[in-house]
C-alpha positions in Angstrom: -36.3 96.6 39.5 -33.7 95.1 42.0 -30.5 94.0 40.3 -29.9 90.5 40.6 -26.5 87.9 41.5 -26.2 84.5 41.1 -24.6 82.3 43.9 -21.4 80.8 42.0 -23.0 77.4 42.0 -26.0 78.7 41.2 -25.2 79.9 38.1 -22.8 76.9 37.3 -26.7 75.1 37.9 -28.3 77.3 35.8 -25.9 76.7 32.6 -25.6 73.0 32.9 -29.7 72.9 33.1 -29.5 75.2 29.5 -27.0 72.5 28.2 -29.0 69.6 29.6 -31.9 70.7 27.5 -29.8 72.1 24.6 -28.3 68.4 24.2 -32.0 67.3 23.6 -32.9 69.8 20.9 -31.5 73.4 20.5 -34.9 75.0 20.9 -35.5 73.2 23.8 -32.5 74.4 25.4 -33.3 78.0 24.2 -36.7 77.6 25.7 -35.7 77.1 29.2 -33.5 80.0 28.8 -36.1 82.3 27.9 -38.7 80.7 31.2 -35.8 81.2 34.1 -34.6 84.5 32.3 -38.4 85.6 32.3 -38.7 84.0 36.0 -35.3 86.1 36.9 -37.2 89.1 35.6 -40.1 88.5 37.6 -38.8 88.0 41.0 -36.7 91.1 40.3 -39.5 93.2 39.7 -41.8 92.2 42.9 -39.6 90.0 45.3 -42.0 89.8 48.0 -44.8 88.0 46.0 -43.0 84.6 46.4 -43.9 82.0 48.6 -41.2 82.0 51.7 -41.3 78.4 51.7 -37.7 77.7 53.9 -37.3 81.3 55.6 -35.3 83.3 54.8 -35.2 81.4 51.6 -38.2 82.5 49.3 -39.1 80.5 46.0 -40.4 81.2 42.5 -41.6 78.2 40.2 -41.4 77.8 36.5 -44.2 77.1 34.8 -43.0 75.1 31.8 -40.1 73.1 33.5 -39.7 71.4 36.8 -37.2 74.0 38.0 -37.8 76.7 40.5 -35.1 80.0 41.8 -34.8 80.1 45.3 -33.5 83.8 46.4 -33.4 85.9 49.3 -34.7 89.2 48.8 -32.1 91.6 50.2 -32.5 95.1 50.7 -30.1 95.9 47.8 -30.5 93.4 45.6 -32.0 89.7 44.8 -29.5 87.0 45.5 -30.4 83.7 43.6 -28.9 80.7 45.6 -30.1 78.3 43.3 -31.3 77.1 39.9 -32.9 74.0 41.7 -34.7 70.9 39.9 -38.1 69.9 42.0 -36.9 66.5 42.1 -33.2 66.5 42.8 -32.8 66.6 46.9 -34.3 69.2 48.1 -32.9 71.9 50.5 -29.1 70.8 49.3 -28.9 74.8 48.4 -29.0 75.5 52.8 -25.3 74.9 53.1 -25.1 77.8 50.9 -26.9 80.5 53.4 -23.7 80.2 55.5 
């Protein structure tokens, strides 16, 4: 399994998403946790099986929330460029590639 880093704002995305749904109900917030943590674990494990959906950005979806990690898969480790809501404009995390 490839170790993992979060893009600063990417993981400043990632903890206001927990708090969003936190606010709502604790478990809620706990819940989303647990579905990125077990996405983060997933794309870790086999990079490659992701869509490539904005090259050479590649893209893994949740499947309980509206919130997908979009990573590039480098050859030392998976860098996640974003915690990204699937309907808050998309393709703001590009600036980020550099």
């Amino acid at each position: 399994m490839k170790p993992h880093t979060f893009y600063p704002d990417a993981g400043e995305e990632y903890a206001r998403a927990v708090e969003y749904y936190a606010d709502i109900a604790p478990e809620l917030g706990s819940r989303f946790h647990d579905e990125i943590e077990r996405l983060i674990r997933e794309v870790r494990r086999r990079p490659e099986r992701f869509f490539r959906f904005s090259p050479p950005a590649q893209r893994a979806l949740a499947y309980k929330f509206p919130y997908s990690l979009v990573y590039l898969d480098e050859p030392d480790r998976v860098w996640i460029v974003a915690v990204m809501h699937a309907k808050r404009r998309p393709g703001y995390w590009r600036e980020r590639l550099g």
